[in-house]
C-alpha positions in Angstrom: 9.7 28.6 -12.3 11.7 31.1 -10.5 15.7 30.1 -11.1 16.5 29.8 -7.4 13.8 27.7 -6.7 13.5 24.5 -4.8 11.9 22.6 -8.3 15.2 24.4 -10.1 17.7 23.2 -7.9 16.4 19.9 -7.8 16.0 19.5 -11.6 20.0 21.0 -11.8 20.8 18.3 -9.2 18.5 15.2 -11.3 20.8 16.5 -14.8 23.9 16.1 -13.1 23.6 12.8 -11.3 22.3 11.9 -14.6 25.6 12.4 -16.8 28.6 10.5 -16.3 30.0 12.7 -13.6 27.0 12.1 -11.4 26.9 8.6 -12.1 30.8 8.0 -10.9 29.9 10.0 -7.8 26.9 8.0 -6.9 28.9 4.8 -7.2 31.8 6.3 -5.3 29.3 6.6 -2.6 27.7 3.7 -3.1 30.9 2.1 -2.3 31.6 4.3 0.5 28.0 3.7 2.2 28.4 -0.2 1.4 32.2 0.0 3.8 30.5 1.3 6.5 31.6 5.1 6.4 30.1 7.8 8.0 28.3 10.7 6.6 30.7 13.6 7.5 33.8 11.2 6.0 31.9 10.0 3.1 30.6 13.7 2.0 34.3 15.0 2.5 35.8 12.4 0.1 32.8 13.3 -2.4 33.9 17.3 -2.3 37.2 16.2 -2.6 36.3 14.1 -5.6 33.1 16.0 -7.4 33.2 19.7 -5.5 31.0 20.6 -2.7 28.2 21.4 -4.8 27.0 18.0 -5.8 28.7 15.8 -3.0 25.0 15.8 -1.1 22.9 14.9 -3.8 25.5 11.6 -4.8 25.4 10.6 -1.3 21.5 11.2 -1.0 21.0 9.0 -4.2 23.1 6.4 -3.2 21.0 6.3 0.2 18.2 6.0 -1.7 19.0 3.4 -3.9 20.2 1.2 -0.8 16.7 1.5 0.8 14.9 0.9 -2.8 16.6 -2.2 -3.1 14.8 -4.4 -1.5 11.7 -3.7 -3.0 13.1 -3.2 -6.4 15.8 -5.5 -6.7 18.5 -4.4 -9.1 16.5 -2.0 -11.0 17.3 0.0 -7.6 20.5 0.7 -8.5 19.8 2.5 -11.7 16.9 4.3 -10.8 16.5 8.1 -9.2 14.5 9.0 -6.3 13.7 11.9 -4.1 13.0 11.0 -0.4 9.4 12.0 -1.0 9.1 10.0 -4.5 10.6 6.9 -2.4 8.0 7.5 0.3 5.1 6.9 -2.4 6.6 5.2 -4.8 4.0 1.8 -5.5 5.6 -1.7 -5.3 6.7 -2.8 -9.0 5.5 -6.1 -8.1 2.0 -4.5 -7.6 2.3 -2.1 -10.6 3.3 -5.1 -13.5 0.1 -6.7 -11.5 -2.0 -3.4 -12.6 -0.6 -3.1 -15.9 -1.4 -6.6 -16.7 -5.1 -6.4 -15.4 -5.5 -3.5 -17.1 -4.2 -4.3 -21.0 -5.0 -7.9 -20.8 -8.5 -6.5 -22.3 -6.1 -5.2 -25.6 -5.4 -1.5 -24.7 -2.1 -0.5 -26.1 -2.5 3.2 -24.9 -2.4 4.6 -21.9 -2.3 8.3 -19.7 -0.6 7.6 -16.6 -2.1 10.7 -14.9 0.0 12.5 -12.2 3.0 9.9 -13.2 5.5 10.9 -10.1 8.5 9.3 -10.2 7.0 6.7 -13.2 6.9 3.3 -11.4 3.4 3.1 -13.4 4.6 4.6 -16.5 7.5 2.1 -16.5 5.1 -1.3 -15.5 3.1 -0.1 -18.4 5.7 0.2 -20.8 7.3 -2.9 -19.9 3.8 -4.8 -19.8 4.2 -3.6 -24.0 1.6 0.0 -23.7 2.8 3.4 -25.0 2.8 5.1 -22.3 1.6 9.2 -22.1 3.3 10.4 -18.8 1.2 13.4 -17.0 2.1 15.7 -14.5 2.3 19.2 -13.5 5.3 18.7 -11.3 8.5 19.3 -13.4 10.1 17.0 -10.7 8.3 14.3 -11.4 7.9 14.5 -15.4 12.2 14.9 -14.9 12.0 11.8 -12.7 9.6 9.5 -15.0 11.7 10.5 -17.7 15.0 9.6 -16.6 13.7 6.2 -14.9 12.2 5.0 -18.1 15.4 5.7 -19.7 17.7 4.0 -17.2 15.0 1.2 -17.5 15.2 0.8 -21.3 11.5 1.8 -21.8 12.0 5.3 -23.1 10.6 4.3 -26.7 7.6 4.2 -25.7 7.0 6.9 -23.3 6.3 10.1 -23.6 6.6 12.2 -20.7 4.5 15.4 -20.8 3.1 18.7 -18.9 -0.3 18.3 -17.8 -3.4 18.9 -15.6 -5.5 15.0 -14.9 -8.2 17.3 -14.2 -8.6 19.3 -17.2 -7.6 16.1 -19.3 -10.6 14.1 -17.7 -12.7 17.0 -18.0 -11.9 16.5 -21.7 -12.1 12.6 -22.1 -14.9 11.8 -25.0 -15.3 8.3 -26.6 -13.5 6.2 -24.0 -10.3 8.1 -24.6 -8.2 10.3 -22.7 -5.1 12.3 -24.3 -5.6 10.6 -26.8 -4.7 7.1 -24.9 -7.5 4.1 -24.8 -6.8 3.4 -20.9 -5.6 5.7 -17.7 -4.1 4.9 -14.4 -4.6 7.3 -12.0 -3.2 7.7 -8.4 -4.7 10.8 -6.7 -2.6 12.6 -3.6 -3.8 12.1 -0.7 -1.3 13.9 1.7 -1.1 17.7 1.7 1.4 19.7 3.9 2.7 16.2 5.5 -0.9 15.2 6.6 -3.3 12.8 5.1 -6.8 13.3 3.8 -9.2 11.4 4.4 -11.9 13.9 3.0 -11.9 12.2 -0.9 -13.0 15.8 -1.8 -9.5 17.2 -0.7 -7.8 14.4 -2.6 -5.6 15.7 -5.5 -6.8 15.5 -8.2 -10.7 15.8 -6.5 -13.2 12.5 -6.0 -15.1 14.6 -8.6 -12.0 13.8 -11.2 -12.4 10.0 -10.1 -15.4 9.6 -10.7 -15.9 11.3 -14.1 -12.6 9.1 -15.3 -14.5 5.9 -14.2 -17.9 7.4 -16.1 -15.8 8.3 -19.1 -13.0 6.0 -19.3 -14.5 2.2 -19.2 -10.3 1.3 -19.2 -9.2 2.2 -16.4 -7.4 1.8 -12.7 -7.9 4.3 -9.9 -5.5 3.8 -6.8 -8.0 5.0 -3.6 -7.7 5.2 0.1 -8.2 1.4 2.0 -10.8 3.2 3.8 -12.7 4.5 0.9 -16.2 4.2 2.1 -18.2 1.5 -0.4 -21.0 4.3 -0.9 -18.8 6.4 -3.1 -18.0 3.8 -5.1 -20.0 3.7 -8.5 -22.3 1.2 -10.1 -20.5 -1.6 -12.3 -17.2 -0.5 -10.9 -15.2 -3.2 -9.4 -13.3 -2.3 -5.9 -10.4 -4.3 -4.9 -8.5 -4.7 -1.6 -4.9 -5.8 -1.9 -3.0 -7.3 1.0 0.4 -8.3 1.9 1.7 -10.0 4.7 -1.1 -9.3 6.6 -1.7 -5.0 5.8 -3.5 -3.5 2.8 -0.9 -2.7 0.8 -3.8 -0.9 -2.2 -7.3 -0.1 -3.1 -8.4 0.0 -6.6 -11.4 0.8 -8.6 -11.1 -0.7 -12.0 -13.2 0.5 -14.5 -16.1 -1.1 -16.2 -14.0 -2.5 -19.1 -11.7 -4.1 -16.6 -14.3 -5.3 -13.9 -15.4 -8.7 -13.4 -17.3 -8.7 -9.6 -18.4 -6.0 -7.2 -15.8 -6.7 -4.4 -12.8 -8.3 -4.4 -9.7 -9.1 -1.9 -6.7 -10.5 -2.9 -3.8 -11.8 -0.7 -0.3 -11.7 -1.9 1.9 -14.1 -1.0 4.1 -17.0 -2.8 0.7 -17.3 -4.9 -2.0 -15.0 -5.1 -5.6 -15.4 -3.0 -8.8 -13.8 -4.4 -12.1 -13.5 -3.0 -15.2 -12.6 -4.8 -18.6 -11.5 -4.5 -20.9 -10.4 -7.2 -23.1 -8.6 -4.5 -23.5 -7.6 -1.3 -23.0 -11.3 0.5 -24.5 -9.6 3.8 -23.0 -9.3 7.2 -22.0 -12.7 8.8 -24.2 -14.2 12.1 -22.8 -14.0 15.4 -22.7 -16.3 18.2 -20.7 -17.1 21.6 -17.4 -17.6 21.5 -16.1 -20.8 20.6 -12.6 -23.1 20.5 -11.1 -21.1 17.8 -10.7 -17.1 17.0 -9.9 -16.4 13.6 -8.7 -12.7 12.5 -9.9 -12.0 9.0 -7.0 -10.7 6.8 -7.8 -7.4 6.1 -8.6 -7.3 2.6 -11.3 -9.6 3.6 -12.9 -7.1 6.3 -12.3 -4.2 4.2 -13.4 -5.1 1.1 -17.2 -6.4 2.7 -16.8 -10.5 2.3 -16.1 -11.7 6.0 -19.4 -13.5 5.6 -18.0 -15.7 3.1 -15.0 -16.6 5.0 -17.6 -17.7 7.9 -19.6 -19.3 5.7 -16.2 -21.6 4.6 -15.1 -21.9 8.2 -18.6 -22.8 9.9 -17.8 -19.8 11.8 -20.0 -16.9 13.6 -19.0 -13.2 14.5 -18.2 -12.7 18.1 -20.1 -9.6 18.0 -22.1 -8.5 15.3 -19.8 -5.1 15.5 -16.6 -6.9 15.3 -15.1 -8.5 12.7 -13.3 -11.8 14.4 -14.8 -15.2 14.0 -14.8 -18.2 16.1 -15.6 -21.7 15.4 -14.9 -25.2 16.9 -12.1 -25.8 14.5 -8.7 -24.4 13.5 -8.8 -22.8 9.9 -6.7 -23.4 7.2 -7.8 -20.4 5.2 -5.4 -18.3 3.9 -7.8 -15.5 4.6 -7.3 -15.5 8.4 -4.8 -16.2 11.4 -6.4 -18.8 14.1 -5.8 -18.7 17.5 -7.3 -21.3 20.3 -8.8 -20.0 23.0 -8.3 -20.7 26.3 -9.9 -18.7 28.6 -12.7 -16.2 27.7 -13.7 -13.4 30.9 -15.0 -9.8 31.0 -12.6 -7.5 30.7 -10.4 -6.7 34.1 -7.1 -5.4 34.6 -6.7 -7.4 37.9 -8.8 -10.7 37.5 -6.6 -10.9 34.2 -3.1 -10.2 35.5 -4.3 -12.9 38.1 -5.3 -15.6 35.9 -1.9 -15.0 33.6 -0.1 -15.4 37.0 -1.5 -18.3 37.7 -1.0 -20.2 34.4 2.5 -18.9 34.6 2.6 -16.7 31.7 4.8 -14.0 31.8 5.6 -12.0 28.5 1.7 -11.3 26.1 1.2 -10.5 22.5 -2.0 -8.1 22.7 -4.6 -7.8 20.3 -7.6 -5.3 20.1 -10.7 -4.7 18.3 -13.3 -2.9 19.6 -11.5 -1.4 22.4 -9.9 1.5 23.1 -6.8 0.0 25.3 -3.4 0.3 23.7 -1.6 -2.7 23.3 1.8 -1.8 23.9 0.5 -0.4 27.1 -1.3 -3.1 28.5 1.3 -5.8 27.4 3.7 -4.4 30.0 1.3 -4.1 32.3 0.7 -7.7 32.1 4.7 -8.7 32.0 5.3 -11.1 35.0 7.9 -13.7 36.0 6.4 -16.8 34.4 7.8 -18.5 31.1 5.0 -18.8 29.3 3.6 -16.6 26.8 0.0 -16.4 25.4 -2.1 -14.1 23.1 -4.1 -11.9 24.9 -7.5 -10.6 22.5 -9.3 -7.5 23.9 -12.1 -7.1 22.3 -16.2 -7.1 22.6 -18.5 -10.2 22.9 -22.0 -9.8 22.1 -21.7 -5.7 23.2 -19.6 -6.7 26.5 -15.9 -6.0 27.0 -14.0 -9.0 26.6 -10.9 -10.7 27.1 -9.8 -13.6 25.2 -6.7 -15.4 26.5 -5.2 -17.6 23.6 -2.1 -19.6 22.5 -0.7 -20.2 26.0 2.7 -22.0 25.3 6.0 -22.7 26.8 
């Protein structure tokens, strides 16, 4: 590594903020951003205090930190980040969930391969594993290393240089570097653009799979959109969801799986749907009193026919995945709407009939259609006082409009 390089001066930045000098300054900054005070003003109060050279990176941090807090709490405000490590950085709340999944089988070993900035590598540790910390990145092995230690987990993790591919390549006897269970969290962004080709991932689908083939302990974070084909036999796939958008996809391996699909819903308790095997595609039907909109951890993962099944419900379409039945659901698996009007789709017979039951401001939905929503929400906006959900969708192959939910 060149010593004017980007990787240098970031690792010359991360030792500073690091010592007690660079900790002072962050809090200075901290306080500084906390009072309301402008960039320009708070950066010229850091050069005045720590020299010009180290006055962005405190203020940078301290930026950081504020955004990390709500999703991790105080440990935020010990913690270092890059804007890009932030960016991918996996919920901790969803990492202890991993870790605990993943040793409850007795593992007290495991690779974190391609660590980043070590939220794994730290849920691990805390969840009671030693912990091997992988990466080629110097970045990120600098990172892990100093967030374990500001953490208090730094006993039992080892932070090292390291290719996941030659590693896995290695893997014999249900171990990998020596560890008895790996996480691993391939890239999949390169040059600021996602890739949806699992061949471009980083490290390769090819890596995946031998991990899963070789290593009957472990947890693979994947695309949502992963399609099922690629997933092997006796691996488990799981779709995670929060407040209503996949927040992960994992493929556990065969030490760790329990069913062939599952979705799980995260809320003030968890949901989890099951299916041993394909349960088959749902029946569809006309359109009834109710539309239901699967969460999507259910439609993802494959199970919508179980939800219908529970709900006495039929597809609109068999393309689409939203349900109606003659009831209101109260599944945590979907969000019900009642329907109130259902017509083929038309710009002008719909404005018309919204006018006429005086509603006048629309949340749209869509599935199935290639309208966008923001767009054809104004274009509905009238005078009236009411509101209503507006589905556009299809109905047994047809262009459809559902009008729902008309209140006020």
């Amino acid at each position: 590594m060149a010593p004017d390089s980007p990787e240098n001066a970031v690792l010359t930045q991360l030792a500073w903020l690091r010592g007690h000098e660079g900790a002072t300054a962050v809090a200075l900054a901290t306080r500084l951003q906390d009072d309301g005070v402008d960039l320009l003003p708070g950066l010229d109060r850091l050069r005045a205090e720590v020299g010009a050279e180290h006055a962005g990176a405190a203020w940078e941090l301290a930026r950081l930190r504020s955004r990390a807090r709500p999703v991790f709490g105080t440990d935020a405000d010990v913690l270092f980040f890059t804007a890009d490590t932030l960016e991918q950085a996996g919920r901790p709340q969803l990492a202890g969930r991993r870790a605990a999944r993943l040793l409850a089988g007795g593992a007290d070993s495991v690779a974190d391969l391609g660590c980043a900035s070590g939220t794994d590598t730290v849920a691990l540790a805390r969840a009671g594993a030693r912990v091997l910390a992988v990466d080629v990145d110097p970045v990120a092995r600098e990172l892990t290393a100093a967030n374990a230690a500001a953490l208090g987990v730094d006993d039992d993790v080892w932070v090292v240089a390291g290719d996941a591919v030659e590693l896995v390549a290695a893997a014999r006897g249900g171990e990998v570097a020596g560890c008895g269970a790996a996480v691993l969290d391939p890239a999949r962004r390169a040059g600021g653009r996602r890739q949806l080709d699992p061949d471009r991932w980083s490290p390769p689908w090819l890596t995946v799979a031998l991990l899963l083939e070789r290593m009957p302990t472990a947890a693979v974070k994947v695309a949502p959109g992963l399609d099922h084909d690629r997933v092997p036999d006796g691996v488990e796939a799981e779709w995670v969801s929060v407040g209503g958008s996949i927040v992960e996809a994992l493929l556990w391996g065969r030490a760790v799986s329990s069913t062939w699909r599952r979705a799980t819903l995260l809320s003030d308790e968890a949901h989890e749907l099951t299916a041993d095997a394909d349960p088959g595609p749902a029946p569809a039907g006309p359109v009834r009193g109710w539309l239901h909109e699967p969460d999507p951890a259910v439609i993802r993962s494959g199970l919508v026919s179980l939800v219908a099944a529970d709900l006495g419900a039929n597809l609109v379409d068999p393309t689409i995945a939203y349900l109606t039945s003659d009831a209101r659901a109260g599944s945590p698996w979907v969000s019900s709407y009642r329907v109130e009007e259902a017509l083929p789709f038309n710009l002008k017979k719909l404005k018309a009939l919204l006018r006429d039951r005086g509603v006048g401001r629309v949340v749209v939905k869509k599935r199935g259609s290639a309208i966008e929503p923001e767009t054809l929400a104004r274009q509905l906006r009238g005078d009236g006082a009411r509101t209503a959900t507006v589905v556009v969708t299809r109905v047994a192959g047809a262009p459809t409009v559902l009008v729902c939910d008309v209140s006020g």
